[in-house]
C-alpha positions as CSV (number, residue, x, y, z in Angstrom):
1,X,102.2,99.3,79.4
2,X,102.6,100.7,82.8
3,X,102.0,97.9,85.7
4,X,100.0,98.4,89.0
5,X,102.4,95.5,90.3
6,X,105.6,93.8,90.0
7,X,107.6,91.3,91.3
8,X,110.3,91.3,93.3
9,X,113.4,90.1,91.0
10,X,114.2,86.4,90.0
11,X,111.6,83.8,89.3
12,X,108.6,82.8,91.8
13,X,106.2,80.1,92.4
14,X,102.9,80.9,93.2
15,X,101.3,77.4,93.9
16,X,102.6,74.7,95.9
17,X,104.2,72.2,93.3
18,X,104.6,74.5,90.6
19,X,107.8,75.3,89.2
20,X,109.0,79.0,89.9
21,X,108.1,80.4,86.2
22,X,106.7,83.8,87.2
23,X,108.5,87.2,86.4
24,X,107.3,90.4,85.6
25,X,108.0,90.2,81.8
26,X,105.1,87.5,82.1
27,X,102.6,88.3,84.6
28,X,100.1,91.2,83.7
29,X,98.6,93.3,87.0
30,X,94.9,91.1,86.5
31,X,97.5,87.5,86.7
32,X,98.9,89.0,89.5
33,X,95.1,89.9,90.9
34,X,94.1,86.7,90.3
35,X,97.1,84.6,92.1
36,X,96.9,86.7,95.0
37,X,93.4,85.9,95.8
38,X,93.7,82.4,95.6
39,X,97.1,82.6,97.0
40,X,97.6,85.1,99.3
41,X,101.1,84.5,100.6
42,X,102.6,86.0,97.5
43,X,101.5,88.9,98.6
44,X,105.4,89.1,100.0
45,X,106.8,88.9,96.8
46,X,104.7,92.0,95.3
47,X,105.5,95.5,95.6
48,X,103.2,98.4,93.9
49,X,105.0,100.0,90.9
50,X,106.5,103.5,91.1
51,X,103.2,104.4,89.1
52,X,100.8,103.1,91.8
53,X,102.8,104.6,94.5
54,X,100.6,107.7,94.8
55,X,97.0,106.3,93.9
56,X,95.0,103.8,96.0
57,X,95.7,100.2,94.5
58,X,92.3,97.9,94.8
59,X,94.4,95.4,96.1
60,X,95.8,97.3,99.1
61,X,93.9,95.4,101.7
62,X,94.2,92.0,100.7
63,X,98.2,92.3,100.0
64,X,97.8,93.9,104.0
65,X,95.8,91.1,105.4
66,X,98.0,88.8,103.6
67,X,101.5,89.9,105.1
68,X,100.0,90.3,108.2
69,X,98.7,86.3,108.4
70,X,102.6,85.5,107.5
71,X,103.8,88.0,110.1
72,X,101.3,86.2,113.0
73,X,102.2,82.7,111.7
């Protein structure tokens, strides 16, 4: 299965009191989708796949608008 995302390596937490479970063997691209919307300041920890490098991810803007609230913070 190819992936539109992935993580960057080791383990992550998305939300704030939740253990750091999340790794790319067990997020699929619509988990990833769905995190990122509620919580958009993963969008650090999220780079596009070699696969999505060329195409126009649907995600683009909100993983932009997200890195740029933590850059301004």
């Amino acid at each position: 299965m190819k992936k539109k995302y992935i993580l960057k390596p080791g383990r992550h937490q998305f939300a704030p009191g939740s253990p750091a479970v999340h790794t790319n063997a067990n997020l699929s691209d619509e988990d990833v989708e769905w995190y990122l919307t509620r919580y958009p300041h993963i969008a650090a920890l999220i780079e596009k796949s070699e696969e999505e490098l060329d195409q126009e991810p649907e995600l683009e803007p909100v993983i932009e608008e997200s890195v740029n609230k933590i850059k301004n913070q």
